[in-house]
N, C-alpha and C positions, 0 to 999 in steps of 0.2 A: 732650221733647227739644228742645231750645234748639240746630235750625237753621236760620240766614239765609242761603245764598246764591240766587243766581238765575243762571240759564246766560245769559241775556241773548238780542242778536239779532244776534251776530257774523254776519258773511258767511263761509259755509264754506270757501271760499279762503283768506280773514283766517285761520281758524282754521288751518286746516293751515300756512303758512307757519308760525304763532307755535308749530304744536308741533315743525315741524322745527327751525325754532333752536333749541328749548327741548333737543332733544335731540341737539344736534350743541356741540360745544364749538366756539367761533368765536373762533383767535388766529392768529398769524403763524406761519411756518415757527418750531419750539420746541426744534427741534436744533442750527439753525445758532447758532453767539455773533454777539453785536452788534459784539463786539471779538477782534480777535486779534493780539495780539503778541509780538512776539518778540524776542529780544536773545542776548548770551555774556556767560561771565564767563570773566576770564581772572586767571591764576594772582596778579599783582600786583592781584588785586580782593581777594587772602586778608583776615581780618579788617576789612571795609571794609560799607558800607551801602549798596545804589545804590538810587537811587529811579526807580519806573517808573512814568511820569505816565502819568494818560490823562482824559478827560472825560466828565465824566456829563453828562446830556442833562436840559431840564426833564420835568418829568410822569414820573420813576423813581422808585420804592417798596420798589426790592429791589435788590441788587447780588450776583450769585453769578461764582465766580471759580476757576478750573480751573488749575493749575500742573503744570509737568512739565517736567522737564530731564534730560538727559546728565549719564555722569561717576561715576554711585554707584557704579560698579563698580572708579572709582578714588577713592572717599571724599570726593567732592566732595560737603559739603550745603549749602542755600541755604532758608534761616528766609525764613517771611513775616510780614507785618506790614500795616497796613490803615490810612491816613490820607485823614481828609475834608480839607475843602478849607481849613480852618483850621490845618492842620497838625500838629504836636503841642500846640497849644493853642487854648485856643475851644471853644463849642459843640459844634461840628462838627470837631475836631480828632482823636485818637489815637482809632481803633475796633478794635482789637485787634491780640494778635501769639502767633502759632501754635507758635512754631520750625519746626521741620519737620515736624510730625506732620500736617498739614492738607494733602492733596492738591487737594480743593475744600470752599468755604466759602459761606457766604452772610450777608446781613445785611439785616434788613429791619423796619419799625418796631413789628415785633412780637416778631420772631425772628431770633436768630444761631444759627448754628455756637460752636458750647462754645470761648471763649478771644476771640472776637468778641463785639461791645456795639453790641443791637438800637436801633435809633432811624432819626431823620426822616432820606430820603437829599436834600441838597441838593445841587442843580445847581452847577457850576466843575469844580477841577482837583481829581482824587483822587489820592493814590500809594501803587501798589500797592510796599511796603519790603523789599527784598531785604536779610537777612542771612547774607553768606556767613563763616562760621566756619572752613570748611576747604576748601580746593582747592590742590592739587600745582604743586610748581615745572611749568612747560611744559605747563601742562594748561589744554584750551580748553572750557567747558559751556554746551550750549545750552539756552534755554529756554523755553517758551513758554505765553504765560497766558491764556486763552479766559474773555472778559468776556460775560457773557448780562445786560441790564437789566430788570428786570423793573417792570410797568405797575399802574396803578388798573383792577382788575377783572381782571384774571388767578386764573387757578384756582391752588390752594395746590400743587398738582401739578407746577407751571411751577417753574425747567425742570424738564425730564423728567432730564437727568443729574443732575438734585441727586435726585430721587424713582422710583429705578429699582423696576420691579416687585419683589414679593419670590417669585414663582413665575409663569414665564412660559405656565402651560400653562391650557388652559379647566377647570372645573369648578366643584363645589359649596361656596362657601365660609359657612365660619358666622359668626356676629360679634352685638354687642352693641352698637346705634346712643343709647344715652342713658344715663351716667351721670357721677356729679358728684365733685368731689376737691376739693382743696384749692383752687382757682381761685376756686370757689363756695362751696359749704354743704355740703360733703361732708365728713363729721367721723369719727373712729376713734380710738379708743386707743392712750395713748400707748406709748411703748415698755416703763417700769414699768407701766401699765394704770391709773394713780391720776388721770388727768384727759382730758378729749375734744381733740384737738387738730385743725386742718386736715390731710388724710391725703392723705401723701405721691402722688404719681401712680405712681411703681415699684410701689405694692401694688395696687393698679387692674388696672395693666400682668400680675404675678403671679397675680392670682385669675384674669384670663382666659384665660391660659395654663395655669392648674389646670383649669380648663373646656373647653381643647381648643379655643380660640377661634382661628380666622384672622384676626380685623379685630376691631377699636371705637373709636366717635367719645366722643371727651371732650366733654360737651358741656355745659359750666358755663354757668351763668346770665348771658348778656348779656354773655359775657368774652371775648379771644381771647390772652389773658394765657400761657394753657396751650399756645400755639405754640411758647412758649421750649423747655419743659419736652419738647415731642414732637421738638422740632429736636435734640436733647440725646439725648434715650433712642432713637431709632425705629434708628441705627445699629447698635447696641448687641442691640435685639429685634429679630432680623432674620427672626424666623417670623412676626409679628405687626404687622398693618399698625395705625398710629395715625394716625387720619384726625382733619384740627382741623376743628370744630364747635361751637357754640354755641345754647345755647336762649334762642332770643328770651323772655321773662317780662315779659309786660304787665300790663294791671289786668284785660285780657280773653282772655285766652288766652293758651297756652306755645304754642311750634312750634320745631325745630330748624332749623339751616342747616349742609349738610354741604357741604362743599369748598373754604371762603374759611374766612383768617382775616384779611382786611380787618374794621376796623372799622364799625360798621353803627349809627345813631341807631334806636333798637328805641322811645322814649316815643309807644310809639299812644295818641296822644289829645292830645298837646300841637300847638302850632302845626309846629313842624317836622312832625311825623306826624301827619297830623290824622287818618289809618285805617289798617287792617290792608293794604288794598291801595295805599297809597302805600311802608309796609315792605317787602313781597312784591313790587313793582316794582323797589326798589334790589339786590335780593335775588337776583333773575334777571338785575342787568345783570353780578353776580359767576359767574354759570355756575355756583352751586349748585344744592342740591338742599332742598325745603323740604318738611315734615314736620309735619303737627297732631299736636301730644301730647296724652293723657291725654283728648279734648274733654267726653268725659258725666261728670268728675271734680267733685264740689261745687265751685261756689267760695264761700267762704266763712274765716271766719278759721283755718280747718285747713289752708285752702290757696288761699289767696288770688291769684285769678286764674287758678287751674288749668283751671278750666273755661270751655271755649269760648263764650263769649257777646258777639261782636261787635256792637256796636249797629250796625253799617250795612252794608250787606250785604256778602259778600267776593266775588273773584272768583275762584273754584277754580281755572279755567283758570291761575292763578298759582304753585297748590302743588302738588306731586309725589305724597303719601303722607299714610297717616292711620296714627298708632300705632294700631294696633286691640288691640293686647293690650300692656298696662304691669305692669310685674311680673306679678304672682299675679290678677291683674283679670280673668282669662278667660272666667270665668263668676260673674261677680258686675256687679251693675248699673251700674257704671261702666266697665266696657269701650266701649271705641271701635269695637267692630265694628258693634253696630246704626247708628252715624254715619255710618261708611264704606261700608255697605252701601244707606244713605237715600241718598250719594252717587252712588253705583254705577246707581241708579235713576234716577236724576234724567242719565245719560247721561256722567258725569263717568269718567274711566281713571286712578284714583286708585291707587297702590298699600299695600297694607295692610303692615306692619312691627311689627316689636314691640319695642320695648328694656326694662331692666332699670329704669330710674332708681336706679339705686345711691346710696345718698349714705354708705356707709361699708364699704368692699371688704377689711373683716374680718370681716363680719358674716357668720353661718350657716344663718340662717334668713332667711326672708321675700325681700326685694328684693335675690337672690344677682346678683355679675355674672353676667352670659350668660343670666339666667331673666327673660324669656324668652330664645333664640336668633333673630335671624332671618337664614335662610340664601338665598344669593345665589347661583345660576348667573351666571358672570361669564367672560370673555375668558381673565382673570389677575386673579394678587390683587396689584392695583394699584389707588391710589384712584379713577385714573379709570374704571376698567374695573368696581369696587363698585356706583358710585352710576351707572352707566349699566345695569347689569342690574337693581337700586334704581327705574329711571324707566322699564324698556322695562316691570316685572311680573313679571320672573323671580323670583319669589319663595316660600318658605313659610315660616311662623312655626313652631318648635319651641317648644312654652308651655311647656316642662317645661325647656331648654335640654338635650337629651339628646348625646349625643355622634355617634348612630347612625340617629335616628330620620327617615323620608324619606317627600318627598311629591310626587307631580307627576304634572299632568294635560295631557294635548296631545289637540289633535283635528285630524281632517282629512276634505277633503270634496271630493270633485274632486282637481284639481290642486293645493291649498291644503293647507296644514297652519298650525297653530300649539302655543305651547307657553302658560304662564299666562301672562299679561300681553300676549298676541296677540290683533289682531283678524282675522275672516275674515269672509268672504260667502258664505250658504247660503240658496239658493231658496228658497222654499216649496214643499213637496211632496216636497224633497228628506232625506238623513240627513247626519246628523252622526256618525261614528265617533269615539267619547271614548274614550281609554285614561287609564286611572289606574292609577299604580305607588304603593306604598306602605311601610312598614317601621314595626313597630309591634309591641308586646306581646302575647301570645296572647291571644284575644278581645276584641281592638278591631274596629271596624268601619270604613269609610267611610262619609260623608257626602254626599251630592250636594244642591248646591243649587243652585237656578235661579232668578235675580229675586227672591232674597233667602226662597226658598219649599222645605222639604225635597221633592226630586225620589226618588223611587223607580227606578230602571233594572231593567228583568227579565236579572237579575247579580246572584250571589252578590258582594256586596261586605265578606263575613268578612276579618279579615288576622292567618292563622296565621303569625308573624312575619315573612312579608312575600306582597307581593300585586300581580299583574298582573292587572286586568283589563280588557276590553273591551265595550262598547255602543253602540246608537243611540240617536241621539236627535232628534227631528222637526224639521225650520224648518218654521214658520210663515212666513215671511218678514220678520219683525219684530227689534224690538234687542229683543238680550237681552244679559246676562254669567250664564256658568257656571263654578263651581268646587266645590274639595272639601274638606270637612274628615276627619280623622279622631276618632273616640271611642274612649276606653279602654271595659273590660268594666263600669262600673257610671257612664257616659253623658259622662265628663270627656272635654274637651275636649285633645287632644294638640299635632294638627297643624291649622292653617289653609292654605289654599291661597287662591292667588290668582286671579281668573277666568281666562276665557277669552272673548272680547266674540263675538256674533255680530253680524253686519248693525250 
């Protein structure tokens, strides 16, 4: 197994600061706007255009734009319309026009709002274009337009009014974090069936909603093209979250980044990138989240560069998760779980995930969306609230992408509890109280592992379609991580769990 990294001789201080920021998203107050203003239109403004300047500032990436006025109630409406600083002509001139349909919009060099034209925002005078069509003799409308700018390195979740939760309450969501459409290499037949075309993202969007899916990242090869396409549909799928992502594809390894769709120079090994940990530093200044795919995958010309082989060492401390299970790989020698589990070892709080790699989401067999699932304890199904249950470890893998199937291990010891992806502090000499819950086919089992080593517990851990149970388990006083798996009745692998760290 072809793994390089080294934990190095960070000062433990060092370390804890870099994992609180890693785990706290650092931007400004993301409610209030940059701009607000406000104006009327009055009745001699009927069929007329007013223009409402205002200034964008240097160092902006994104323009999102909030409208509301008085008056519908006496059939007052007021069209918008969107000019850079060239006006209607130039580069930078006309960027779109809504009529009235557009309450808030956004535009950014990746993505518009549908009727808006994504590109570079430059700094001057913009004008937000009033087209008033209709308003009543003696009739006064006010209105007012709340300008949010948005920054280099902001999370794609920014603002928060453009990307509201699509379910405000805590729980188990499922999702599918890898597969490919049209962006990339993702191909499917065509509509007569007679030739392979780029496949659309709506059928992506469709198969995982045939799956019962809450969330999945688009994550085409080195693109963030597919922003357009999520900024367009996500309205529309309002059960299903579309988080943009992208899979890094180098000559030495894939890895995804979930939560930016800024642009990102990915050629590890040219002068610009001379390593993997110079990518994964620009990567974390975006407040993503970053993912090894596929790492025990050949590389070879079947699949060139799949496989994790960094010629110089990487620094983990950099990335968040390991796909431990890729499609149907669960038990076959190219799973990533013996990688992540060598991780595991080595002291690293990695968490283990699993995606699909879809690359044709008509297909019925083999690499279906959602197979595998990997399901997220999260706040809300929001994207920030995904890839933060993603980084604390709340996690299990569904390998079969089931609809129902559940897994989850908490322990507690003293005054401490935790849940998978928790660490706690247990004596030596003391116990550890593990509960595992589970949901499962008639004669599956659980699995307990400890330091990467099948653990026995004196507990029936059968699971007649589902299963509570409880044990101890001894400190030493030493690091360890425990978790669980489950097995179906003839030894396949179901559910993966994520640990639980001791000391």
């Amino acid at each position: 197994m072809k793994t390089r990294v080294r934990l190095g001789s960070i000062p433990f201080l060092v370390l804890m600061i870099l994992f609180l920021w890693s785990t706290s998203v650092v931007h400004a107050d993301d409610t209030a706007p940059n701009l607000t203003l406000k104006g009327q239109i009055h009745s001699q403004d009927n069929h007329t255009y007013r223009p409402v300047v205002f200034d964008v500032p240097a160092n902006v990436n994104r323009i999102t734009i909030q409208f509301a006025y008085t008056g519908r109630d006496q059939r007052t409406t007021i069209d918008l319309g969107l000019l850079g600083p060239d006006g209607f002509h130039g580069q930078d001139g006309f960027r779109g026009w809504s009529g009235g349909s557009k309450q808030i919009f956004t535009i950014s060099a990746t993505d518009a709002t549908p009727s808006f034209l994504p590109g570079a925002i430059r700094p001057g005078r913009w004008t937000l274009l009033l087209g008033i069509p209709n308003i009543r003799p003696n009739v006064t409308a006010d209105y007012t337009a709340k300008i949010w700018f948005g920054h280099p390195g902001d999370p794609a979740w920014l603002p928060e009014v453009l990307n509201p939760p699509l379910r405000k309450e805590a729980g188990w969501y499922r999702g599918d974090l890898h597969m490919h459409g049209a962006h990339s290499d993702g191909t499917c037949a065509s509509q007569s069936g007679k030739q392979r075309v780029p496949c659309p993202l709506y059928l992506t969007i469709d198969a995982a909603l045939q799956r019962g899916l809450d969330f999945i990242a688009l994550s085409d090869h080195n693109a963030v093209s597919q922003a357009n396409d999520i900024r367009e549909l996500q309205p529309y799928y309002d059960q299903l979250l579309l988080m943009p992502a992208r899979e890094f594809t180098t000559f030495t390894g894939h890895a995804n980044l979930f939560g930016s769709d800024e642009p990102v120079d990915f050629r590890v090994g040219s002068a610009s990138v001379p390593d993997w940990n110079t990518l994964l530093r620009e990567a974390a200044a975006l407040h993503g989240l970053i993912s090894i795919n596929h790492p025990l995958l050949a590389d070879d010309e079947g699949c060139m560069g799949c496989g994790w082989a960094s010629a110089k060492p990487v620094d983990m401390h950099l990335v968040q998760a390991i796909e431990a299970v890729n499609g149907v790989d669960a038990m076959l020698p190219t799973s990533g779980i013996p990688f992540w589990q060598h991780l595991l070892d080595q002291g690293y709080r990695l968490t283990g995930v699993g995606g699909s790699d879809n690359h044709d989401a008509k297909q019925v067999v083999g690499n279906l969306v959602g197979t595998p699932t990997t399901v997220v304890h999260a706040s809300e199904l929001s994207m920030p609230a995904i890839l933060a249950g993603i980084r604390a470890g709340h996690v299990f893998i569904d390998v079969q992408g089931t609809r129902d199937r559940f897994l989850d291990l908490t322990a507690s010891a003293g005054h401490e509890t935790a849940e998978m992806g928790d660490a706690m502090t247990v004596p030596s000499g003391q116990y550890t109280r593990l509960t595992v819950k589970a949901s499962a086919p008639e004669g599956s089992r659980v699995e307990m592992i400890v330091d990467g080593k099948p653990w026995q517990p004196d507990a029936n851990l059968a699971v007649h379609g589902s299963l509570t149970q409880s044990f101890s388990w001894p400190s030493d006083g030493k690091r360890h991580w425990i978790r669980a798996n489950v097995r179906g009745a003839a030894g396949e692998l179901l559910l993966v769990g994520n640990p639980v760290y001791i000391n």
